[in-house]
C-alpha positions in Angstrom: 70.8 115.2 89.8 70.2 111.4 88.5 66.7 113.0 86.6 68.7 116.0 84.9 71.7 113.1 83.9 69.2 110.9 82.6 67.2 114.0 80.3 70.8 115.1 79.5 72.0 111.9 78.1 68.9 111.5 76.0 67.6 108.3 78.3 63.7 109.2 77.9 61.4 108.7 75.6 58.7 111.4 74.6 54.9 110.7 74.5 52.0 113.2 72.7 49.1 113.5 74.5 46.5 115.3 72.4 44.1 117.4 73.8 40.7 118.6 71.9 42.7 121.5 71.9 46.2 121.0 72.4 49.4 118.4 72.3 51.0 118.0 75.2 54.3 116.8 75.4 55.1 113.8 78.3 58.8 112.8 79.2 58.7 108.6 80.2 62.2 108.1 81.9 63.6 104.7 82.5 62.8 102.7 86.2 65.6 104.1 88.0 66.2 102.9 91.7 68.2 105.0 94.2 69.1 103.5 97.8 72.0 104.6 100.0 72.9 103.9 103.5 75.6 105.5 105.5 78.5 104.5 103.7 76.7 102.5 100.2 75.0 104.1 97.2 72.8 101.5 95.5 71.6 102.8 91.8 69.5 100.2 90.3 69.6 100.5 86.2 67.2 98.7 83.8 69.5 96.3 81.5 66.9 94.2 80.0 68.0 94.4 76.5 65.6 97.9 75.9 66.4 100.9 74.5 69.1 102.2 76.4 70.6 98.9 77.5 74.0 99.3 76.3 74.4 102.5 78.0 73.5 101.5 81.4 75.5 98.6 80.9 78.7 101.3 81.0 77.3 103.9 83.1 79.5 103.4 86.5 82.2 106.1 85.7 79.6 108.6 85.3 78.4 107.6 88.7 81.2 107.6 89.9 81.8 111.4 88.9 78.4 112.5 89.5 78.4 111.4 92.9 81.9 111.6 93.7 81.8 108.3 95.2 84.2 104.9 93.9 82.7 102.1 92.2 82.9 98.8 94.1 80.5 96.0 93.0 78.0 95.2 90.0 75.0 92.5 90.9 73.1 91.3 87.7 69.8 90.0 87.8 67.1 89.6 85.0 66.4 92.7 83.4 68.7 95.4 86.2 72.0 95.9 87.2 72.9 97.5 90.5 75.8 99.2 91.0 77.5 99.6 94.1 79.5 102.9 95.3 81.3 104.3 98.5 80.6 107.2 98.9 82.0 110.4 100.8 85.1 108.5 100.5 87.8 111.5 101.6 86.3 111.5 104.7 86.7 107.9 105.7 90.8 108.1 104.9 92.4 107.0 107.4 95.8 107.9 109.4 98.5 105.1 108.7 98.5 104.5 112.4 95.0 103.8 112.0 95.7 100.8 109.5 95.1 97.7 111.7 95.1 93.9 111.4 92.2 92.3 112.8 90.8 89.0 111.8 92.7 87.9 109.0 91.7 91.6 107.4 93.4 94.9 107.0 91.6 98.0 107.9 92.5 100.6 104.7 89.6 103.1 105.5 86.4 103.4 107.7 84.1 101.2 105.7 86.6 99.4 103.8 88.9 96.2 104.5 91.1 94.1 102.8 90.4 90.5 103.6 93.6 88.9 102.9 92.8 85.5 104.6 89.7 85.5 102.2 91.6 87.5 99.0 95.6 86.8 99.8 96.6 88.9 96.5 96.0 92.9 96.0 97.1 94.7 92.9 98.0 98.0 93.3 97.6 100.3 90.0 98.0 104.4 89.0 99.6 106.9 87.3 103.5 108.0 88.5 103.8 110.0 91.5 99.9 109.0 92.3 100.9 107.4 95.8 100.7 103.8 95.0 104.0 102.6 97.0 102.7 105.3 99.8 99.3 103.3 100.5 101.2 100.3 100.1 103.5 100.9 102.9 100.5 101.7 104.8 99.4 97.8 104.8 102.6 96.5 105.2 103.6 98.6 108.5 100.2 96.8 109.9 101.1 93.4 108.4 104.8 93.3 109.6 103.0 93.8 113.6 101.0 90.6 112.7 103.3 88.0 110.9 105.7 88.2 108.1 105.7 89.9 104.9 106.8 88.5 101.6 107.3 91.5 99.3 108.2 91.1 95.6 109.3 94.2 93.5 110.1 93.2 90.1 111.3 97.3 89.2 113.5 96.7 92.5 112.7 100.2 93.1 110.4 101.6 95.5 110.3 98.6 97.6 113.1 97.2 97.6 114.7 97.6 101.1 112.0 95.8 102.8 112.9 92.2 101.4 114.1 91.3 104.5 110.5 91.8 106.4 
């Protein structure tokens, strides 16, 4: 799948070799590196100011489709990029009664926590009706069990009866 996006999106470069009797075409594609583990794709993406630099330099939404996976970190180094995605993500959802505090960190799905000891602010953003105020009462019900929680809704909408938490 990564080879046919890569020929696709134009990210090769074509080589002639001629024969004594005939050209042969060769397709060079850029050094791609692929690594997962169970819960972690790793792609590895020259950015070293060549040819197709600019587009790898944007290219985590389209991994993010092709592998239906979300996009979670960027590391830089000299000359690559490597993006970082969770993959299989719908299967690590978790039941609200599921959401625990352990550690100074809130368990939101298998594989993924929300270290608020570490990170105390989370912002929460999507379209209407796309379940924001849902996942965020999902934290809270876990929070309250643990200590208090200061809630702040501006709209005083959604959120507004739990001020007194």
């Amino acid at each position: 799948m990564l080879a046919r996006m890569l020929k696709s999106s134009g990210l090769f470069e074509k080589k002639e070799q001629k024969n004594a009797d005939r050209t042969k075409e060769k397709l060079i594609f850029p050094k791609v590196y692929y690594r997962n583990t169970k819960e972690i794709l790793y792609l590895t993406v020259p950015t070293d100011g060549m040819n197709w630099h600019d587009h790898f330099q944007k290219i985590a939404k389209t991994f993010e489709e092709m592998y239906i996976a979300d996009f979670m970190d960027e590391q830089k180094e000299m000359g690559f990029t490597t993006y970082s995605l969770m993959i299989d993500v719908i299967s690590k959802r978790i039941n609200s009664s599921d959401c625990m505090v352990t550690n100074g960190q809130v368990k939101l799905m298998d594989g993924g926590v929300w270290d608020y000891a570490e990170v105390p602010h989370m912002l929460v953003v999507g379209g209407t009706d796309g379940g924001k105020t849902y996942f965020l009462l999902t934290p809270i019900q876990a929070l309250i069990k643990d200590g208090t929680v200061d809630i702040c809704d501006p709209k005083e909408a959604d959120l507004k009866d739990l001020h007194d938490l």
